[in-house]
C-alpha positions as CSV (number, residue, x, y, z in Angstrom):
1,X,-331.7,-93.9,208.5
2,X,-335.5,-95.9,208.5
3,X,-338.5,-92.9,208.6
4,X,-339.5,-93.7,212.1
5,X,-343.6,-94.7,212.5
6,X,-344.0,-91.0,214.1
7,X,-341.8,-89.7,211.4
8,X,-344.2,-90.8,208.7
9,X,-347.3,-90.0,210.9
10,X,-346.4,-86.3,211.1
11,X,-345.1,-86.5,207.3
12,X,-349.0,-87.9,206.0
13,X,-350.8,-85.1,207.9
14,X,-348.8,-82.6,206.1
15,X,-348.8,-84.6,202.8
16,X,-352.9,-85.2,203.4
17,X,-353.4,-81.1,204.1
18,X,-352.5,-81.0,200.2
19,X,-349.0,-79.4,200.9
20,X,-347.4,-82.4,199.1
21,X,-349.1,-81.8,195.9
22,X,-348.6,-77.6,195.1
23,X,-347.5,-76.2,192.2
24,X,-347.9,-77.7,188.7
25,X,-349.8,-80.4,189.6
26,X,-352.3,-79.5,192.0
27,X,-354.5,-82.3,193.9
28,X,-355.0,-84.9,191.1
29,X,-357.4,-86.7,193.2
30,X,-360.4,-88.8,191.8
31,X,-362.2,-91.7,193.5
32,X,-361.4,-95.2,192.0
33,X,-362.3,-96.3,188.9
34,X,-363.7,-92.6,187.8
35,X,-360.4,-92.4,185.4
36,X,-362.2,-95.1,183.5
37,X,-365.6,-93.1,182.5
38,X,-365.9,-90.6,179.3
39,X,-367.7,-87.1,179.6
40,X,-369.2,-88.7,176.0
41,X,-368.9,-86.0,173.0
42,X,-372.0,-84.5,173.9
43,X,-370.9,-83.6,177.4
44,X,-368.5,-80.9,176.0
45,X,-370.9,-77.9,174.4
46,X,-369.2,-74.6,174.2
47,X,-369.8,-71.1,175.9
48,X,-370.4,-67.9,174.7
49,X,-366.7,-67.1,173.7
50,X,-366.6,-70.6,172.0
51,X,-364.7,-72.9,174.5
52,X,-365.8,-76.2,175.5
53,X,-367.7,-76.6,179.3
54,X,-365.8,-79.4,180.9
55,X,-362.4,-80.8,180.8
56,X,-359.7,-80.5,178.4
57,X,-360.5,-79.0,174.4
58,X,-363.8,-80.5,173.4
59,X,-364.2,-83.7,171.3
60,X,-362.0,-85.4,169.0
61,X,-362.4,-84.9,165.5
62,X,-361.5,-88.0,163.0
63,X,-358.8,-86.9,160.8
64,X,-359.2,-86.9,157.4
65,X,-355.5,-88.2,156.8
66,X,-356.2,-91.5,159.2
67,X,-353.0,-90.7,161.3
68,X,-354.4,-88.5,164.3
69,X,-357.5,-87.3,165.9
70,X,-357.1,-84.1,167.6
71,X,-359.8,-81.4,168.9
72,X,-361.0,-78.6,167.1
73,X,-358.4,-75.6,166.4
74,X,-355.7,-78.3,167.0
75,X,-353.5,-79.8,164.2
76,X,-350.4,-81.8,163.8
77,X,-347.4,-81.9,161.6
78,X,-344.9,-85.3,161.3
79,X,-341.4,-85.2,162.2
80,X,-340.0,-87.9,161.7
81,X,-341.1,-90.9,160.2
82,X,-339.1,-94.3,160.1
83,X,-339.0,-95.5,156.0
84,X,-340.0,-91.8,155.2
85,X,-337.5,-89.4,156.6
86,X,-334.0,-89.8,156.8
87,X,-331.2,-88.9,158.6
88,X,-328.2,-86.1,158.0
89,X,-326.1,-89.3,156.9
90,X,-329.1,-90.5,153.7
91,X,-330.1,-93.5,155.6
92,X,-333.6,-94.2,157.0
93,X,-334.9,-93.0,160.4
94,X,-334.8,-96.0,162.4
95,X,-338.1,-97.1,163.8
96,X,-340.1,-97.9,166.8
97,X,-340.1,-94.3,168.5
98,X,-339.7,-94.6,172.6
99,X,-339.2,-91.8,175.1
100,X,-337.8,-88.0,174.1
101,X,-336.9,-84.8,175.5
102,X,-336.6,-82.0,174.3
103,X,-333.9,-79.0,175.1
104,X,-333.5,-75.6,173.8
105,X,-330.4,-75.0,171.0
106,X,-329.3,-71.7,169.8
107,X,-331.1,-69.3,167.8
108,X,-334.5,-70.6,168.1
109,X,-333.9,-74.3,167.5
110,X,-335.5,-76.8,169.3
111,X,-333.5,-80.4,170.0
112,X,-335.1,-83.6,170.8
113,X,-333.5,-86.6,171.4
114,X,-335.8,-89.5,170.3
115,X,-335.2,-93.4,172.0
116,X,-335.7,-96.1,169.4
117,X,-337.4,-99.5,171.6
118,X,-335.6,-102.3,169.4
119,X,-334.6,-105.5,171.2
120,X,-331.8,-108.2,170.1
121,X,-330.1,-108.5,166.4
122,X,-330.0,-105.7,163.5
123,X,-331.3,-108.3,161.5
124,X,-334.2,-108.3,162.9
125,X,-335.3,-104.8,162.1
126,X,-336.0,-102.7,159.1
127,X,-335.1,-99.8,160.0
128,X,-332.4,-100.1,162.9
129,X,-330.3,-97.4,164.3
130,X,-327.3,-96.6,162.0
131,X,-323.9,-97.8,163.5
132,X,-322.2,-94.2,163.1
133,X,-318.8,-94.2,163.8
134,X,-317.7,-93.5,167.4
135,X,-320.7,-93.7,168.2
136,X,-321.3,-97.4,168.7
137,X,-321.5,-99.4,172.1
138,X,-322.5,-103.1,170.5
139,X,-322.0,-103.2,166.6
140,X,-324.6,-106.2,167.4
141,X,-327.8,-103.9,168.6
142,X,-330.1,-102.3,166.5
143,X,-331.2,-99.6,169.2
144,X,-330.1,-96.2,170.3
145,X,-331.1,-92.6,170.3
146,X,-331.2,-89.8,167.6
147,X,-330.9,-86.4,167.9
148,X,-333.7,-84.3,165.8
149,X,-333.3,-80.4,165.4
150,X,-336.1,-78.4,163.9
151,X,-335.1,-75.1,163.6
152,X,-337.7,-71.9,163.3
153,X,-338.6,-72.1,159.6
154,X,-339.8,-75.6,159.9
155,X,-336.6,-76.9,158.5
156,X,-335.5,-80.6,160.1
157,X,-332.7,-82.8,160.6
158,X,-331.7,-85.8,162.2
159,X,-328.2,-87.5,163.3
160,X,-327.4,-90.2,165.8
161,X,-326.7,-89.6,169.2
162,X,-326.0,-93.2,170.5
163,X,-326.0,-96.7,168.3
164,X,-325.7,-100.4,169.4
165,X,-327.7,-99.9,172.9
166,X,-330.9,-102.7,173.2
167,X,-334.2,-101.8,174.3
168,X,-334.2,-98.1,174.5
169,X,-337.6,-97.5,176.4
170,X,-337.4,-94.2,178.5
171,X,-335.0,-92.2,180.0
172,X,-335.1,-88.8,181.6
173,X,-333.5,-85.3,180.7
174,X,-331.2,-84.2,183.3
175,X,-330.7,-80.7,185.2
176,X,-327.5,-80.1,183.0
177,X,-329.3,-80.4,179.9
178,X,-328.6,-84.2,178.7
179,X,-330.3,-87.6,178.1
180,X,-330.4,-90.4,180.1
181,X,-331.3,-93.4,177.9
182,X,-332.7,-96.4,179.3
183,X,-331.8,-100.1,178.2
184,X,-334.9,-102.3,179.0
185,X,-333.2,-105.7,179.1
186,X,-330.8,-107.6,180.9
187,X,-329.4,-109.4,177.7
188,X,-325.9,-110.2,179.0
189,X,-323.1,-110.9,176.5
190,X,-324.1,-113.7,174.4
191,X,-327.4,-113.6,174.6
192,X,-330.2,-113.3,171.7
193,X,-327.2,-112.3,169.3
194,X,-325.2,-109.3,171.8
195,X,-321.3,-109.1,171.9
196,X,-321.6,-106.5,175.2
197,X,-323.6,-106.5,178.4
198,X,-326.7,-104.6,178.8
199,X,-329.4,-103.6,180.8
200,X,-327.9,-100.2,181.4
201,X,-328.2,-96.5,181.6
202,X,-326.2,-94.0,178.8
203,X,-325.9,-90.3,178.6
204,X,-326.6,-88.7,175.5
205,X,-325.4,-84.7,174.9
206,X,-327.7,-83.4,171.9
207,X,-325.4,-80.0,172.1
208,X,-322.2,-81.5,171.3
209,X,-321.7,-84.3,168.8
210,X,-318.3,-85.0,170.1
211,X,-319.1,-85.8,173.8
212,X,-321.1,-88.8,172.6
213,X,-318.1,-90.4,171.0
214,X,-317.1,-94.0,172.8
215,X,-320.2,-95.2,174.4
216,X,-319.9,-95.9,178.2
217,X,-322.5,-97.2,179.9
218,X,-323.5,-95.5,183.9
219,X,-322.8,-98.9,185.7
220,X,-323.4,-96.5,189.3
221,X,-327.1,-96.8,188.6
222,X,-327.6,-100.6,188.5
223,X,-328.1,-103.2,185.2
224,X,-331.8,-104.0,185.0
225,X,-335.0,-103.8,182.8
226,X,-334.7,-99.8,183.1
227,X,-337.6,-97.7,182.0
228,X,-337.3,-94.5,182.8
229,X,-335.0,-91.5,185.6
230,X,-334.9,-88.3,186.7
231,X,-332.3,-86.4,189.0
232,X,-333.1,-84.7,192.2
233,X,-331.4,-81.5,190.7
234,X,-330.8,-80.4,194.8
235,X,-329.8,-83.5,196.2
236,X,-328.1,-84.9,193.0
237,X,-329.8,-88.4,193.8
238,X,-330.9,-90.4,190.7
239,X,-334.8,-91.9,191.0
240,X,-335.2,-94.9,188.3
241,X,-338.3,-97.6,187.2
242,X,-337.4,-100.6,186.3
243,X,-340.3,-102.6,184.0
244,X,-340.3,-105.9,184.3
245,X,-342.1,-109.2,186.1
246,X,-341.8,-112.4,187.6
247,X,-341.6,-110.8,190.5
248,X,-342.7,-107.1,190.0
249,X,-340.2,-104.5,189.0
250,X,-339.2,-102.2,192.0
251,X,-338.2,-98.1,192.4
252,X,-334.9,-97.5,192.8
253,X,-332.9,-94.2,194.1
254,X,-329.2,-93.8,193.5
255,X,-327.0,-91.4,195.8
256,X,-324.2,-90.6,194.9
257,X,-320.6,-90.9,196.5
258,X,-319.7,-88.1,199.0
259,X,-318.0,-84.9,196.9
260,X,-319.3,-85.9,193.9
261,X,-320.7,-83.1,191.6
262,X,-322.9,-84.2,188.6
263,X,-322.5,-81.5,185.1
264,X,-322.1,-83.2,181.3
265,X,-319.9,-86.2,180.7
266,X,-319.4,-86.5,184.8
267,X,-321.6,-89.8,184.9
268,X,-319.5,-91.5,182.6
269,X,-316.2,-91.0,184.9
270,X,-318.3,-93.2,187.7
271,X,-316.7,-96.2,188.8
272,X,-319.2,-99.1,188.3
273,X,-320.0,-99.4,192.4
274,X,-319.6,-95.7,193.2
275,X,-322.6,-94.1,195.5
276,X,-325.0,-96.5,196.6
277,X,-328.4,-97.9,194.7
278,X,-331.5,-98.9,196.4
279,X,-334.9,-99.9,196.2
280,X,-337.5,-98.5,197.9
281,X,-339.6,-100.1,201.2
282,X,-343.3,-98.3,201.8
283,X,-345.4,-98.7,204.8
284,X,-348.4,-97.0,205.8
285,X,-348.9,-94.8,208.9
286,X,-349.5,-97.8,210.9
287,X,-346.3,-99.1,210.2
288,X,-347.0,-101.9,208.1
289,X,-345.1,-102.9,205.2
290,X,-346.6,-102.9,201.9
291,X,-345.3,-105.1,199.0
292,X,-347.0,-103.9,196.0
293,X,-348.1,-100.7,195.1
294,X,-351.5,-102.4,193.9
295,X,-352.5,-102.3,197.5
296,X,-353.9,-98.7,197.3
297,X,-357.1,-98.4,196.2
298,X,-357.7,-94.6,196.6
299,X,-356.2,-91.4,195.8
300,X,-354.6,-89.5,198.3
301,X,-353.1,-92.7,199.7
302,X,-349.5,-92.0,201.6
303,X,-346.9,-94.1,202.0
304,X,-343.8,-93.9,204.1
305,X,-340.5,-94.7,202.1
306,X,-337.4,-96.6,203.3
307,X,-334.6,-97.4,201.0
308,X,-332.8,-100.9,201.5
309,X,-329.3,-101.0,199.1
310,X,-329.1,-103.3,196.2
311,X,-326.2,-106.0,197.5
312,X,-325.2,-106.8,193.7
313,X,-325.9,-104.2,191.3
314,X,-324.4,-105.6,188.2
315,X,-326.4,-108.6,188.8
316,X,-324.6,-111.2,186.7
317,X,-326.0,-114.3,188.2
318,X,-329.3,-113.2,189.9
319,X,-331.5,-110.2,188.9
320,X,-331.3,-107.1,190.7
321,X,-335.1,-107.3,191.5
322,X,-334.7,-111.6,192.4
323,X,-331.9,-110.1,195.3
324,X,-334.5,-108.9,198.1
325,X,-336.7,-112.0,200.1
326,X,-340.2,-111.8,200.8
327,X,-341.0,-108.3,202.4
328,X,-337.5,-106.7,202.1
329,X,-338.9,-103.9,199.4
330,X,-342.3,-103.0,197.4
331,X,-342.5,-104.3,194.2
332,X,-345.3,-102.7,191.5
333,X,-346.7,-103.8,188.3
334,X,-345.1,-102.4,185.1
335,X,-343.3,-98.9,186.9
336,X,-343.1,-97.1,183.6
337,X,-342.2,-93.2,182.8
338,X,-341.0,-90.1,185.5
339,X,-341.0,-86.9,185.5
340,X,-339.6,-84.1,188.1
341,X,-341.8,-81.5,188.8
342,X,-342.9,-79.9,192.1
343,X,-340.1,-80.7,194.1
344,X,-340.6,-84.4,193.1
345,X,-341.1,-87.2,191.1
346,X,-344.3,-88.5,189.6
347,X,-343.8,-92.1,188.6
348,X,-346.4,-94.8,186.6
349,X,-347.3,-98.1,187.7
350,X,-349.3,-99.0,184.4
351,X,-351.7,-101.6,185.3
352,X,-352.0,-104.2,187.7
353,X,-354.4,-107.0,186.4
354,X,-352.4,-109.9,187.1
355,X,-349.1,-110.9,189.0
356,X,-350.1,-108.3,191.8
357,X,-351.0,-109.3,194.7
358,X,-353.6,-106.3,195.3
359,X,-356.7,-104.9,193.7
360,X,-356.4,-104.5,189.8
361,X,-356.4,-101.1,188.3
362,X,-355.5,-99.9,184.4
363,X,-353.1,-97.3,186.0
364,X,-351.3,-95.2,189.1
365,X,-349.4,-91.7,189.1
366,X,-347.7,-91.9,191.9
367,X,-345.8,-88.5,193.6
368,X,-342.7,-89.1,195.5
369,X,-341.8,-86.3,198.1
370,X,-337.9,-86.5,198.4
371,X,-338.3,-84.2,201.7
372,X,-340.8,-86.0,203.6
373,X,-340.2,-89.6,202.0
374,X,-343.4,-90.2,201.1
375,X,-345.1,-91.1,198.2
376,X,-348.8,-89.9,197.2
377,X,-351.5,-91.6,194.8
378,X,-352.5,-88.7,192.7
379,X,-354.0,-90.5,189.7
380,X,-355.9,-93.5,189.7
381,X,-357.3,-95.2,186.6
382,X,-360.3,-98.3,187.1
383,X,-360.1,-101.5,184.9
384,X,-361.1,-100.5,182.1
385,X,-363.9,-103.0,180.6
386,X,-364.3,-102.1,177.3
387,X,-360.6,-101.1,175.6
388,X,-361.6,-100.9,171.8
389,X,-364.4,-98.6,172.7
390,X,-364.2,-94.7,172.7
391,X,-364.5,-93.3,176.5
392,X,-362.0,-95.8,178.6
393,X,-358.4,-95.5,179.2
394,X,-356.6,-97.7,180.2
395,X,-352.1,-98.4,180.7
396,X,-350.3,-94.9,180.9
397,X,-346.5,-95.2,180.1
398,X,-345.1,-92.1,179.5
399,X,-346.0,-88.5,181.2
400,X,-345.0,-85.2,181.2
401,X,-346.3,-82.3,183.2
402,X,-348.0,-79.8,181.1
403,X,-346.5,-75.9,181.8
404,X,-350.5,-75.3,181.4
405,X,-351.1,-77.7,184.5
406,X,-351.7,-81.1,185.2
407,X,-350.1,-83.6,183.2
408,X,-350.7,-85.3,180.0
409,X,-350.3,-89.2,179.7
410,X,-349.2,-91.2,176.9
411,X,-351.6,-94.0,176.6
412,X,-350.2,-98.2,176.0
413,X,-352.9,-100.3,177.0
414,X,-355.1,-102.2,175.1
415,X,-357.8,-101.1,171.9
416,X,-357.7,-97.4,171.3
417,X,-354.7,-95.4,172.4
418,X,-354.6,-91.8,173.6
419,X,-353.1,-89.0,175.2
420,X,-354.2,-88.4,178.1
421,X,-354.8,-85.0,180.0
422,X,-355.5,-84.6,183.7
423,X,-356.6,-81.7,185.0
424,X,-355.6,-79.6,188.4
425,X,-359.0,-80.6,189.6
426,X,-358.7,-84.6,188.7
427,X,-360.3,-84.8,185.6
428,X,-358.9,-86.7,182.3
429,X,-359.8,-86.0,179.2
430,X,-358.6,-87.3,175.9
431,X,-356.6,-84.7,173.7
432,X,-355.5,-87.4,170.8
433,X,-356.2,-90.4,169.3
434,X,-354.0,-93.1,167.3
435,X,-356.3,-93.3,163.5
436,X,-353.2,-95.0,161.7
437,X,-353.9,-97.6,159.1
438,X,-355.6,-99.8,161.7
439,X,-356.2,-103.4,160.0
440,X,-353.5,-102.4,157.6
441,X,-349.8,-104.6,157.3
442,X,-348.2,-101.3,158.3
443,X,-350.0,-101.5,161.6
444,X,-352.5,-104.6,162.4
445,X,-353.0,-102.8,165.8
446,X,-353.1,-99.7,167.6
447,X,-349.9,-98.8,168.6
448,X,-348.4,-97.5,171.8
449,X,-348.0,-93.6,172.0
450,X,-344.7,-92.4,173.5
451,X,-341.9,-89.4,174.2
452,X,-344.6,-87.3,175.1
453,X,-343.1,-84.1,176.2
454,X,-343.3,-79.7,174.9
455,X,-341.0,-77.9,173.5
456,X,-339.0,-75.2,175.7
457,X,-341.2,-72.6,175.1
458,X,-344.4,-74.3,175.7
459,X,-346.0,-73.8,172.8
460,X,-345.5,-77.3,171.0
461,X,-346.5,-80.9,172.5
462,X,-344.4,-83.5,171.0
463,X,-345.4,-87.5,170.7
464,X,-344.9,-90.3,168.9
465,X,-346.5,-93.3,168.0
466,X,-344.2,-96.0,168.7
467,X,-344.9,-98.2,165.4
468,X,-343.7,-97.9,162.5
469,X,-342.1,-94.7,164.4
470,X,-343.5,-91.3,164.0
471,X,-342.4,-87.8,166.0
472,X,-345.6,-85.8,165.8
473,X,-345.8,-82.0,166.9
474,X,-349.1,-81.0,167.9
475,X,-349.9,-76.8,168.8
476,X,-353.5,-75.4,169.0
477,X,-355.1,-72.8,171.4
478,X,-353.3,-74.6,174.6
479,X,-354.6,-72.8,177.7
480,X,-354.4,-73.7,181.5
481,X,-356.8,-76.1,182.6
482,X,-359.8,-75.9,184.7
């Protein structure tokens, strides 16, 4: 049923009286464009006790070892490193780290399963993911997902979870304690070298080897450039980004069929048009409809939300997104990583510079508020003039929300990369930086950080840095922020 204009109206008082945003979160309000501006190291000092005045841990510190930059009383430890480490089988970690998760095994052990973002033939790649058997979808892919277990004496290992899937960008851990992967592609069957469709969503089990075995994609939830999902663990609906352009990439929501009852392996017994996918249609409290997410220009912004159903969501002939006419649904630039938190889903729209209609910005974190079908602007990052410069951010991909509030971001944009943190109050800070082998033919450029996300018991924050493919674990004196 469409949120009626009086609906909504009530909906954005509530929202605007700060009710939509309790909890983890907080108010993650800052004008526009403040995102963009550094405290500068000096800004930091310390008090009596020794902890920095402002935001976040105090200034980055270069690191002697050129791989990250962390704050003082911080430090790192590698993983995983594709061409280093290997897996349980002898061969090579495969590379170009994407989105993780991690989950709680027995006896201490902590379980992440780690997305590898690598597009078309095996050929092309180093380091692909190893075609394990019973474990393949597309003998022609090089992507996939492995599971990494590092138990309490430091020990690691590594095995594959899923092999011949394209693209893996970002996914989602679900309520019952599996993976979503995400294929970000619409490769069909014959295209740049594949033997299978893609484009779609698969569930990985890091508990049990075994439920893994024959590949099956979730057809339910649409075939599309997917980034990332999470699941409405009440309702049981599926919220998913798709990343992609020419036109903008839009937010979907899947509900599913009447008596259905998610748990492990379930998704996989889904016939391909079961429950019913849609994008989502935002207005303002005046009732007009708004078509791209870059309209906003200030945090706090509400939207209504009104989802129309995807006609053909195998889209075979015509894209998925290329379905809906001019002002059917709301389209936005880049919709990147999700998490659930509060009652809700924060979702990215990375940067909006060109093939947006509205203002430009370096980054949204958007809050969508299943009950009241709204969605909030909680972050907003300005364009960011100077990227190769220390004190700018600029294109946030993946998040997480931190068990010590706010959130931190994982930073793809352009010069320096970071994560990100964001206080209760509004503030970012940076809490890493990328140092690897810049200039060097290991890795001419900064590259992306992704899969950030901590460990069960809060203690450990988890990244990577997507190329060549490195699973960092970073603990320090982690305290709630102010």
């Amino acid at each position: 049923m469409p949120l009626s204009r009086r609906d909504f109206t009530a909906r954005t008082v509530i929202a605007g009286a700060g009710v939509a945003l309790t909890g983890t979160v907080g108010a993650l309000a800052t004008a526009p464009g403040a995102l963009a501006a550094d405290d500068g190291p000096g800004a930091y000092g310390h008090d009596e006790h020794g902890r920095p005045h402002g935001p976040g841990y105090g200034p980055l510190l270069p690191d002697p070892a050129g791989l990250l930059a962390l704050p003082a009383g911080f430090t790192y430890r590698v993983i995983t490193h594709s061409g280093v480490t290997t897996l349980d089988s002898g061969e090579s970690t495969p590379s170009n780290h994407d989105g993780t998760a991690t989950f709680e095994g027995h006896r201490g052990v902590t379980l992440l399963v780690n997305n590898h973002e690598l597009k078309g033939p095996r050929a092309n790649w180093a380091h692909p993911v190893p075609l394990t058997d019973g474990l393949v979808y597309d003998p022609a892919a090089a992507g996939g997902c492995t599971v990494v277990e590092v138990r309490r004496g430091g020990e690691v290992a590594e095995w594959v979870g899923i092999a011949g899937t394209s693209t893996n960008c970002a996914g989602g851990a679900t309520p019952w304690d599996t993976w979503l992967t995400c294929e970000e592609t619409e490769d069909l069957a014959g295209k740049n070298g594949m033997t299978k469709d893609h484009g779609y969503v698969f569930e990985v089990d890091p508990h049990d080897r075994r439920a893994n075995r024959d590949p099956k994609p979730v057809k339910a939830f649409g075939r599309y450039a997917h980034e990332a999902v999470v699941i409405d663990p009440r309702q049981g609906h599926a919220y998913l980004t798709e990343d992609a352009s020419g036109p903008n990439g839009l937010l979907y929501r899947w509900t599913p069929p009447q008596g259905f009852r998610h748990g492990r392996g379930r998704l996989r017994t889904l016939a391909a048009d079961a429950g019913v996918l849609a994008a989502a249609k935002c207005f303002d409290s005046s009732g007009r409809f708004v078509d791209d997410l870059s309209r906003a220009t200030k945090t706090g912004t509400v939207y209504g939300v009104d989802w129309v159903a995807v006609a053909d969501r195998d889209a075979r002939t015509v894209p998925v997104r290329k379905q809906f006419a001019a002002g059917a649904v709301t389209r936005a630039r880049k919709l990147e990583g999700m998490w659930w938190a509060d009652g809700g889903a924060y979702f990215v729209s990375s940067y909006a510079r060109e093939e947006s209609p509205g203002a430009a910005h370096d980054g949204q974190v958007w809050f969508y508020d299943p009950k009241r079908r709204t969605i909030r602007l909680v972050v907003l990052i300005g364009v960011n003039a100077d990227p190769g410069a220390e004190g700018g951010w600029d294109g946030p991909d993946n998040i997480t929300v931190s068990p010590y509030g706010g959130l931190v971001i994982a930073e793809d944009g352009s010069g320096l990369q970071h994560l990100l943190g964001a206080t209760e109050s509004g503030r970012v800070y940076p809490l890493a930086r990328n140092e690897l082998n810049i200039g060097t033919a290991e890795a001419p450029e900064y590259s992306e950080f992704t899969g950030v996300c901590f460990s069960p018991d809060g203690r450990t924050l988890y990244a990577n840095i997507q190329e060549p493919g490195i699973m960092l674990a970073v603990t320090g004196p982690w305290r709630r922020d102010r």
